[in-house]
Backbone as CSV, one residue per row, in Angstrom:
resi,resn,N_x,N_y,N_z,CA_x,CA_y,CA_z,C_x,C_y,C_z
1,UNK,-4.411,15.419,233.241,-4.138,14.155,233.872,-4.977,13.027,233.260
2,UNK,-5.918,13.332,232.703,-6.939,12.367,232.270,-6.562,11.632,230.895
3,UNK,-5.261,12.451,230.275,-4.461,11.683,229.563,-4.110,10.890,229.385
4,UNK,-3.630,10.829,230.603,-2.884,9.499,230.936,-3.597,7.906,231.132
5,UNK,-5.261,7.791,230.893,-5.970,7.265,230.317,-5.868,6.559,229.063
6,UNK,-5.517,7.880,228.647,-5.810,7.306,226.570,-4.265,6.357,226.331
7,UNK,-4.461,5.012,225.017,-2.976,4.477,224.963,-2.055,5.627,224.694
8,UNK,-0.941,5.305,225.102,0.433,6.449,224.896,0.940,6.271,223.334
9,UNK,0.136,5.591,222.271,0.513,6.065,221.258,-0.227,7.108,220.831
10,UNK,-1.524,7.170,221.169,-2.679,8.348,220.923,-2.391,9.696,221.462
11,UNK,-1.366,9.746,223.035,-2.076,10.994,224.032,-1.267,12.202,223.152
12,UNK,-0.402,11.829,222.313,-0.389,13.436,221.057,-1.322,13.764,220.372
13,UNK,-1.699,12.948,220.432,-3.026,13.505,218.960,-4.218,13.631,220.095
14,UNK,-4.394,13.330,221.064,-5.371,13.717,221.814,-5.061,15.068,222.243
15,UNK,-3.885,14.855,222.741,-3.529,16.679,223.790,-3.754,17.820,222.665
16,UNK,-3.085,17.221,221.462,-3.765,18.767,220.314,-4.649,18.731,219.952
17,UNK,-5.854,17.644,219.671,-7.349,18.057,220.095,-8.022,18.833,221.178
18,UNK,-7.775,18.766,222.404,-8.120,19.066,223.322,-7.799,20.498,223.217
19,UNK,-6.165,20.858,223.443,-5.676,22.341,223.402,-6.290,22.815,222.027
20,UNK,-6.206,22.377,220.748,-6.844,23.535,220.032,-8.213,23.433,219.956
21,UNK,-9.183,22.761,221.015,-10.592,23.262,221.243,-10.643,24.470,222.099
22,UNK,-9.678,24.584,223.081,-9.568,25.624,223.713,-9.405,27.141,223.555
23,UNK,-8.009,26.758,222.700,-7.903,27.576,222.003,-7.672,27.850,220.455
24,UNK,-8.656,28.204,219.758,-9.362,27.477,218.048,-8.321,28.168,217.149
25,UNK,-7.428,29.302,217.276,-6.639,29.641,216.316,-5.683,29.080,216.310
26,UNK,-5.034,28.236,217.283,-3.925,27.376,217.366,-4.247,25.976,216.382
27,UNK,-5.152,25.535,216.204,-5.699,24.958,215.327,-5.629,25.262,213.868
28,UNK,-6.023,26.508,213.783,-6.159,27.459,212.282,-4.842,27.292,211.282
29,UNK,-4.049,27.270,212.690,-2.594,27.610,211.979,-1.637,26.148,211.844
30,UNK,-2.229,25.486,213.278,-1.636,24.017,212.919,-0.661,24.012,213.967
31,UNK,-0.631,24.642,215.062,0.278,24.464,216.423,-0.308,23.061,216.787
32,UNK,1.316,22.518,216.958,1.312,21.558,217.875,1.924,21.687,219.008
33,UNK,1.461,20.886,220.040,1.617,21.236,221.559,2.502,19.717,221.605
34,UNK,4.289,20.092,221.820,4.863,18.596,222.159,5.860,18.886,223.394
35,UNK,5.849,19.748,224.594,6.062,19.403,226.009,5.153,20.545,226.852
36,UNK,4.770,20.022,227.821,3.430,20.447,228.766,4.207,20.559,230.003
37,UNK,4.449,21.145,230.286,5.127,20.734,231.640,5.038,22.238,232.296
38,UNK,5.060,22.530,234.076,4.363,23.674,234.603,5.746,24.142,234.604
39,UNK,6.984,23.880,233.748,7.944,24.778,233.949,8.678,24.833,232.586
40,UNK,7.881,24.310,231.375,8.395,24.380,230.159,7.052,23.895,229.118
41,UNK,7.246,24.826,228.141,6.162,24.123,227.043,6.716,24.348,225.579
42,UNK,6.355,23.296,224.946,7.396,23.409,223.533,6.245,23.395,222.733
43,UNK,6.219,24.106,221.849,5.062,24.170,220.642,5.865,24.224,219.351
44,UNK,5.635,23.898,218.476,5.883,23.933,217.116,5.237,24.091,216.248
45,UNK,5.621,24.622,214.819,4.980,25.342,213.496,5.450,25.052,212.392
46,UNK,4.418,24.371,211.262,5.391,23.501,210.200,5.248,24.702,209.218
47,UNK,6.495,25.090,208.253,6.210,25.814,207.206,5.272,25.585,206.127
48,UNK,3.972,25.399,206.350,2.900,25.111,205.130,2.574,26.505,204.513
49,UNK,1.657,26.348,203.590,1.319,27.729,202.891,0.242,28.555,203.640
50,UNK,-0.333,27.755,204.319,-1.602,28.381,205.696,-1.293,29.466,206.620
51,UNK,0.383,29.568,206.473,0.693,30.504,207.676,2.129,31.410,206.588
52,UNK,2.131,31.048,205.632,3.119,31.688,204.754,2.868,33.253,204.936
53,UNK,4.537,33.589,204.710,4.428,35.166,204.321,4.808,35.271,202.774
54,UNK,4.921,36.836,202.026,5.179,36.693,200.242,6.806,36.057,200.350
55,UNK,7.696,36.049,201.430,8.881,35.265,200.902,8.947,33.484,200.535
56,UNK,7.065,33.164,201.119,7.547,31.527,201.657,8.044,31.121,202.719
57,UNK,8.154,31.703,203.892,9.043,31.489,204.898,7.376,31.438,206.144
58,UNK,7.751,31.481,207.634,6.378,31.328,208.636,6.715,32.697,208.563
59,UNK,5.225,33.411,208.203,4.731,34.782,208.558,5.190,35.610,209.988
60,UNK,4.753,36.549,210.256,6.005,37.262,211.023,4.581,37.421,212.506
61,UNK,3.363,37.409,211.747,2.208,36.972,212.796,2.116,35.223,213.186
62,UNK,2.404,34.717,212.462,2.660,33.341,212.798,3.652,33.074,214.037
63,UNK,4.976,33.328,213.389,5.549,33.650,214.423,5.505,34.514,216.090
64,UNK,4.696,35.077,216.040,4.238,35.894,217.313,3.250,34.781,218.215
65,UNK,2.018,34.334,216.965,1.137,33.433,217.959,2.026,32.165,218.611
66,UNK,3.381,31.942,217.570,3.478,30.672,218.514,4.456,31.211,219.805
67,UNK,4.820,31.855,219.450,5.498,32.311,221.024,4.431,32.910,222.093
68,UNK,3.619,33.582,221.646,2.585,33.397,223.049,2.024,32.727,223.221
69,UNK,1.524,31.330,222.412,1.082,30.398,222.626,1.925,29.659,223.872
70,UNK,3.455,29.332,223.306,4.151,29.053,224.203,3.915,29.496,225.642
71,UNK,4.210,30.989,225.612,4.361,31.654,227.266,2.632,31.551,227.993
72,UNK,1.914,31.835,226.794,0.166,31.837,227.422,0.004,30.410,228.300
73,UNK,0.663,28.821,227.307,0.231,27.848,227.911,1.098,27.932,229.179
74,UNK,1.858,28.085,229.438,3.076,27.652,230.706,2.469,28.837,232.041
75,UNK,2.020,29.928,231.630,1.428,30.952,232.422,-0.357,30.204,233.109
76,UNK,-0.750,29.326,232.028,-2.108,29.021,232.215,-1.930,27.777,232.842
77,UNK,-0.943,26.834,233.007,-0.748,25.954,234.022,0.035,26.226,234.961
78,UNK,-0.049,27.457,235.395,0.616,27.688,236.553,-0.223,28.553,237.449
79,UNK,-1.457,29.712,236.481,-1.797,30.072,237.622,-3.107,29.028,238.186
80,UNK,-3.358,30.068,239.680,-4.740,29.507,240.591,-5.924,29.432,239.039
81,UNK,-6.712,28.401,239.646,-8.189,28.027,239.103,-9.004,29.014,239.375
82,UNK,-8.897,30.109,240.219,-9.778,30.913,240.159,-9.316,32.249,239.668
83,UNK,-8.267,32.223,238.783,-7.743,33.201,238.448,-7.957,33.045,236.391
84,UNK,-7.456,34.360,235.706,-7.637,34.302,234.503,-6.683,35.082,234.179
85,UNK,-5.231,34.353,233.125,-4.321,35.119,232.737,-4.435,35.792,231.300
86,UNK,-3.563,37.051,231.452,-4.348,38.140,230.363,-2.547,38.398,229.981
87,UNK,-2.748,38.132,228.124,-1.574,39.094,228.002,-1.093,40.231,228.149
88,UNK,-0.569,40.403,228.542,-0.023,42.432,228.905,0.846,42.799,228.027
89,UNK,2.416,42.685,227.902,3.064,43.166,226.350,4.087,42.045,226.295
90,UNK,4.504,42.520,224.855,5.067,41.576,223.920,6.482,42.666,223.441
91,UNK,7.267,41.994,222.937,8.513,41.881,222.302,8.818,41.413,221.776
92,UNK,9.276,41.863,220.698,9.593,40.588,219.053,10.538,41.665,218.404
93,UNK,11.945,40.663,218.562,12.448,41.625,217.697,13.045,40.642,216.336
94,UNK,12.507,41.398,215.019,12.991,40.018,213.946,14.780,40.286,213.552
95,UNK,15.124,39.398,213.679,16.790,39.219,213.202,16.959,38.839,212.119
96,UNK,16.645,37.491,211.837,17.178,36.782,210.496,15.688,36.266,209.887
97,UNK,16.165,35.706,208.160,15.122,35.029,208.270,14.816,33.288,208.300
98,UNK,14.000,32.862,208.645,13.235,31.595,209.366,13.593,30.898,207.836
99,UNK,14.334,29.639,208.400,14.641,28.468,207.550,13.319,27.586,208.205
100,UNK,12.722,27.228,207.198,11.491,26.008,207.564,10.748,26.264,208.613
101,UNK,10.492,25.392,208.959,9.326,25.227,210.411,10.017,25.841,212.009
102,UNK,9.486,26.239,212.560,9.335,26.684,213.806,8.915,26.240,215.090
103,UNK,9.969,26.371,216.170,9.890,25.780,217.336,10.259,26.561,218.599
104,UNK,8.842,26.935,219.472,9.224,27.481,220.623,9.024,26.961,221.822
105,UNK,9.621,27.889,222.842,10.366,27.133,224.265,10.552,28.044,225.470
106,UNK,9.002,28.084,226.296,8.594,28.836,227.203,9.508,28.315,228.431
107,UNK,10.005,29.193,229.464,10.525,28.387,230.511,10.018,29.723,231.355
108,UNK,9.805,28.638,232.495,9.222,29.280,233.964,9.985,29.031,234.859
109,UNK,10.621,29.458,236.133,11.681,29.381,237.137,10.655,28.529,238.330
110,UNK,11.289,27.657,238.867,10.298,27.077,240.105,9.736,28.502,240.972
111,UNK,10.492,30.031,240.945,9.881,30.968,241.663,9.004,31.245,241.258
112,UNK,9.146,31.490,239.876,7.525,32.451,238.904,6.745,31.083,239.198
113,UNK,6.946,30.106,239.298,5.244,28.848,239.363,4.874,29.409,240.679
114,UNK,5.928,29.113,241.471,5.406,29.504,243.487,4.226,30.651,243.208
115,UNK,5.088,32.202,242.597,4.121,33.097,242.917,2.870,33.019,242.286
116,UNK,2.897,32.275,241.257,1.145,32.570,240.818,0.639,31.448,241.541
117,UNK,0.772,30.920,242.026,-0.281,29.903,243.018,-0.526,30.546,244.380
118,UNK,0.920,31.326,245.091,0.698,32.523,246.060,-0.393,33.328,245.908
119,UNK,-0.459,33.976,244.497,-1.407,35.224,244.665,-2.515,35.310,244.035
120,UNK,-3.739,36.025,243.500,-4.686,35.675,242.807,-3.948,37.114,242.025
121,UNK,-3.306,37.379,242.017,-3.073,38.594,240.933,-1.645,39.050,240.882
122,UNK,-0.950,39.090,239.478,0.500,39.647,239.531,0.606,39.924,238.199
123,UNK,1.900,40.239,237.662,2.274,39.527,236.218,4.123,39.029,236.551
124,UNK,4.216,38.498,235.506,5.528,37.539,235.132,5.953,37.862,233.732
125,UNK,7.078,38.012,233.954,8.081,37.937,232.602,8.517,36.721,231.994
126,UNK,8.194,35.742,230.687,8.353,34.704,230.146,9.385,34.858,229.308
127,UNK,10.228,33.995,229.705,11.358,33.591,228.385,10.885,33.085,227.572
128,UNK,11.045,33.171,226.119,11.040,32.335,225.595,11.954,32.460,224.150
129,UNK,12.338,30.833,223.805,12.898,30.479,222.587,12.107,30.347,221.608
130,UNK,12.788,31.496,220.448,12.263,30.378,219.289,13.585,30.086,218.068
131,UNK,13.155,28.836,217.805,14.274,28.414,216.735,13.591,27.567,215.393
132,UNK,14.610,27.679,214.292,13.900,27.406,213.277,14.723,26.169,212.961
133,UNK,14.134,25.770,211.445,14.849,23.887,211.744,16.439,23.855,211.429
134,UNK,16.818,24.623,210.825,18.097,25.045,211.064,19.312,25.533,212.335
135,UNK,18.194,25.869,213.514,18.981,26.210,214.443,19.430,26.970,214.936
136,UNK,18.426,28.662,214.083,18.736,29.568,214.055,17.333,30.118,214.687
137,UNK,17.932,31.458,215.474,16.639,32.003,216.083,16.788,33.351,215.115
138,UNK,15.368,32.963,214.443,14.880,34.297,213.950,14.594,35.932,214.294
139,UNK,14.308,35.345,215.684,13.620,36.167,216.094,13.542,36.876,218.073
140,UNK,13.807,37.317,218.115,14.021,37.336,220.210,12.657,38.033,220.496
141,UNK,12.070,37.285,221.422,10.849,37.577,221.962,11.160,37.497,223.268
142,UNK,10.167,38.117,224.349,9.782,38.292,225.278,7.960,38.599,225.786
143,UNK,7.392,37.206,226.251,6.465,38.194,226.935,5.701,38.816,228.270
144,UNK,5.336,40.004,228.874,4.735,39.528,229.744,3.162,39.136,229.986
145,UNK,3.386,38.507,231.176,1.498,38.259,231.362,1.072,38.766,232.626
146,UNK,0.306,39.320,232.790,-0.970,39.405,234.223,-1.493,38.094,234.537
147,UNK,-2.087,38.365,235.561,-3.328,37.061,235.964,-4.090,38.236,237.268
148,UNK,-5.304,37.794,236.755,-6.125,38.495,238.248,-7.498,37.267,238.385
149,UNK,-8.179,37.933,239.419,-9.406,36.861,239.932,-9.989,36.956,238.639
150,UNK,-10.655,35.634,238.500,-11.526,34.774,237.487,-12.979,36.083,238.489
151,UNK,-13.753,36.287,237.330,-14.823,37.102,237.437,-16.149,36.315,236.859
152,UNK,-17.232,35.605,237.510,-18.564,35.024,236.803,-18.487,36.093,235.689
153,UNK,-19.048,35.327,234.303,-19.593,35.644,233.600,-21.043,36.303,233.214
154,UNK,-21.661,37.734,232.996,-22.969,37.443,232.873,-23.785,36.942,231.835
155,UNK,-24.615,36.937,232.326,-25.638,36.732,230.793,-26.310,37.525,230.210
């Protein structure tokens, strides 16, 4: 919310500062974070050589982080503050291959938001899209996630 502070030509380049301090490999690779929303999140992946596989095309691990990136962020604004969501499993099945850059597309049902604010512990099944700049989905993923109570840290 504190976004909404900064001028609205900046709050992109702020929100992917912020998210890849959080989380630093999303950075590594060059995810950008362009819809936030507690019932959809769109991330995208430009074909550079940083995340290349030997065809030239986005790597087939590239491809994986941005789809849980996707489902991780939409899962992490939805559950309780005193809770901590944990991936549990994944599904990737590759089809074709990836024309250019990459774009995925987490969606959450107004039910799956209800229950993780209901409970301090469950998991959820995430849709998600991914498509390449062509229009073609490479790839069909699925993931799920847990969430249980946030636990102090020791020292």
């Amino acid at each position: 919310m504190r976004l909404d502070e900064a001028p609205a030509f900046m709050r992109g380049f702020v929100q992917n500062i912020i998210l890849r301090r959080a989380v630093p490999f999303t950075g590594t690779a060059g995810i950008r974070f362009d819809v936030l929303t507690p019932e959809r999140v769109e991330v995208r992946i430009a074909n550079e050589h940083k995340v290349h596989n030997h065809f030239g095309g986005v790597h087939a691990s590239a491809m994986n982080l941005l789809a849980e990136t996707a489902t991780g962020m939409a899962v992490g604004m939805n559950v309780r503050d005193d809770c901590t969501p944990l991936a549990k499993e994944m599904k990737m099945a590759f089809r074709k291959r990836a024309t250019g850059g990459l774009r995925a597309v987490a969606t959450l049902t107004p039910e799956q938001c209800a229950a993780m604010q209901a409970s301090d512990k469950g998991e959820v099944t995430v849709q998600v899209t991914v498509t390449d700049e062509a229009g073609v989905e490479p790839v069909e993923c699925e993931f799920t996630w847990a969430w249980i109570p946030a636990t102090p840290r020791k020292n």
